[in-house]
C-alpha positions in Angstrom: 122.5 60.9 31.8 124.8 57.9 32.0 127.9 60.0 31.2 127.2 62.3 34.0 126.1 59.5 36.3 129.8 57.5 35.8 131.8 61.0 36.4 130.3 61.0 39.5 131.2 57.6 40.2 134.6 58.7 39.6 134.8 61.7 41.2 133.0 60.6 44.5 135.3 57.6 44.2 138.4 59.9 44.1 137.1 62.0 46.8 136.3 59.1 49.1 139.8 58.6 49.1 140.8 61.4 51.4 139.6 60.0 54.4 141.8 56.9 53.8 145.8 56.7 55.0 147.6 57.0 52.1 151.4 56.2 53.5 153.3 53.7 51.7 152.0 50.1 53.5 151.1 46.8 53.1 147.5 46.7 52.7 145.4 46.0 55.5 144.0 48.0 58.4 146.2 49.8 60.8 145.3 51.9 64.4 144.9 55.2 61.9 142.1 52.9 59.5 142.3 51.8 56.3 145.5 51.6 54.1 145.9 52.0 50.5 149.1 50.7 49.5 151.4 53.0 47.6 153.0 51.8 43.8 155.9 53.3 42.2 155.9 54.2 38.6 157.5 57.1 36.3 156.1 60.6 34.6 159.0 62.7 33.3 161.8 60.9 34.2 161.2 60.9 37.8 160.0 58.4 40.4 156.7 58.8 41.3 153.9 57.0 43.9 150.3 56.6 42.8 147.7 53.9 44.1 145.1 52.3 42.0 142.0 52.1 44.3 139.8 50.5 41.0 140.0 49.5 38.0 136.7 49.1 35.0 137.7 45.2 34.2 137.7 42.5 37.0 141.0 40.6 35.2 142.6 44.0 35.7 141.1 44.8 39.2 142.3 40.8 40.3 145.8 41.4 39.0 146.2 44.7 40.7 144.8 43.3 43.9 147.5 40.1 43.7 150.3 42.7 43.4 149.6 44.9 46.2 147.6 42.2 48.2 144.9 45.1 48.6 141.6 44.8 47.2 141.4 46.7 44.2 137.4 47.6 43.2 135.5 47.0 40.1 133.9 49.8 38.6 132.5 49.0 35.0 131.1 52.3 34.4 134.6 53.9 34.5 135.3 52.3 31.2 132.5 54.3 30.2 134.0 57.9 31.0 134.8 60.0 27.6 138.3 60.3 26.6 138.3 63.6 27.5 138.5 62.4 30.9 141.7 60.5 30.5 144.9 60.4 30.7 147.3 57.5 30.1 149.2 54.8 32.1 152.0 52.7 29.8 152.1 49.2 31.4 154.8 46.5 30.4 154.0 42.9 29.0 157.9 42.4 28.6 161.3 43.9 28.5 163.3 44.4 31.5 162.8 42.9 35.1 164.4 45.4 37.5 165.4 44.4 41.2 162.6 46.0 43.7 160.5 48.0 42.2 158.0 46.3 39.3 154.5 46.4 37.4 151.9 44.4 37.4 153.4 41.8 34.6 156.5 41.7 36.8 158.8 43.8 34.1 159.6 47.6 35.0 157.3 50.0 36.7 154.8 52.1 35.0 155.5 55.0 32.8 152.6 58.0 33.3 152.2 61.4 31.1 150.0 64.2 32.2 151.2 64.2 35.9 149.7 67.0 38.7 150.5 70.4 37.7 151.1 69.8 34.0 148.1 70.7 31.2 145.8 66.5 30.8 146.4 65.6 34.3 143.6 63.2 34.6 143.7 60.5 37.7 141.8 58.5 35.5 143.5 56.3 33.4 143.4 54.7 30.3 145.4 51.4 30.0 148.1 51.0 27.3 149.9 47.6 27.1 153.5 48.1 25.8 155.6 45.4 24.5 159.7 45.4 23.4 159.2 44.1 19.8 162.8 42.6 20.7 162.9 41.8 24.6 166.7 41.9 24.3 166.7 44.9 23.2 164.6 46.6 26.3 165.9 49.3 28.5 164.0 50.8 31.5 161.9 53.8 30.3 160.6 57.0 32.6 159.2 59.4 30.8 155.9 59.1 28.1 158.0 60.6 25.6 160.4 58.0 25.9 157.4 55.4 25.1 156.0 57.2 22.0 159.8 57.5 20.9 160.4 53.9 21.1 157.2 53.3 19.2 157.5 55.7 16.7 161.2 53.6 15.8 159.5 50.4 16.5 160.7 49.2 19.1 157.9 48.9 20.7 154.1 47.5 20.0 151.3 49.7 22.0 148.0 48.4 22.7 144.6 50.0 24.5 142.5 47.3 25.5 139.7 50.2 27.1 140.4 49.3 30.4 140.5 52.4 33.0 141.5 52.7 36.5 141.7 55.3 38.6 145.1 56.1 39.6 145.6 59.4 41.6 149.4 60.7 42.4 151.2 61.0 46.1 154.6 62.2 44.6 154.8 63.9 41.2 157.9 65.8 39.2 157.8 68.9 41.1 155.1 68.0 43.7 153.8 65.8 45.9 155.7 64.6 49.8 158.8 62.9 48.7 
């Protein structure tokens, strides 16, 4: 009962969304209602948007909502949907701090697999922290493949600390208005 109960959280949550703006926007209110601000990231080696409308844990939710200065909701059930339902998000705790564009720990933008269109697309996502075992040794990374690689050489640590947030695409490899 519970299960079923937090998918429809999530899904009602994701559908909610499309009566919201989604153009890129500092977050606020404009003439056309409410904004969500977009976020750029990677999946396959190309630049993607997404926005993160909520998040399972309230540290995660308040950092998210500090970076975009929009309100980002906390939803503890979605830490609660079955793995089945998720895909993943690689988030950096170090490495390189490229001009403009940046994560939520101020290093380089966040590295997606399963995006729209390909088999695992989820838009909820399952957080993995990923450090540079050597920070001098960090390069910018855009693909998930890239991330498993550099773990699999260890260069990199990966860890899941169960948080979720929901993360639909805008723009996708192949997809999406660019």
């Amino acid at each position: 009962m519970m299960r079923d109960r937090t998918i429809w959280i999530a899904l009602v949550s994701t559908l909610a969304l499309g009566g919201c703006d989604l153009r890129e926007a500092p977050g606020g209110m404009d003439a056309g209602g409410p904004v969500i601000p977009s976020v750029a990231g990677y999946a396959e080696g190309e630049r993607i948007l997404f926005i993160h409308p909520e998040a399972s844990d309230s540290a995660v939710a308040d950092t998210l909502t500090a970076m975009m200065s929009s309100p980002v909701l906390v939803v503890p059930e979605l830490a609660d949907v079955p793995e089945s339902a998720l895909a993943n998000v690689y988030v950096f705790t170090n490495g390189i701090q490229p001009r403009g564009e940046r994560g939520p720990f101020e290093y380089q933008p966040d590295v997606f697999d399963a995006p729209p269109g390909t088999p695992g697309y989820r838009p909820l996502r399952a957080v993995n922290l990923v450090s540079w075992n050597d920070p001098a040794q960090a390069r910018l990374l855009k693909s998930a493949a890239e991330v498993r690689d550099g773990e699999a050489r260890g260069e990199l640590t990966i860890e899941r600390p169960g948080a979720v947030v929901n993360m639909p695409f805008l723009t996708w490899p192949g997809g999406g208005e660019r």
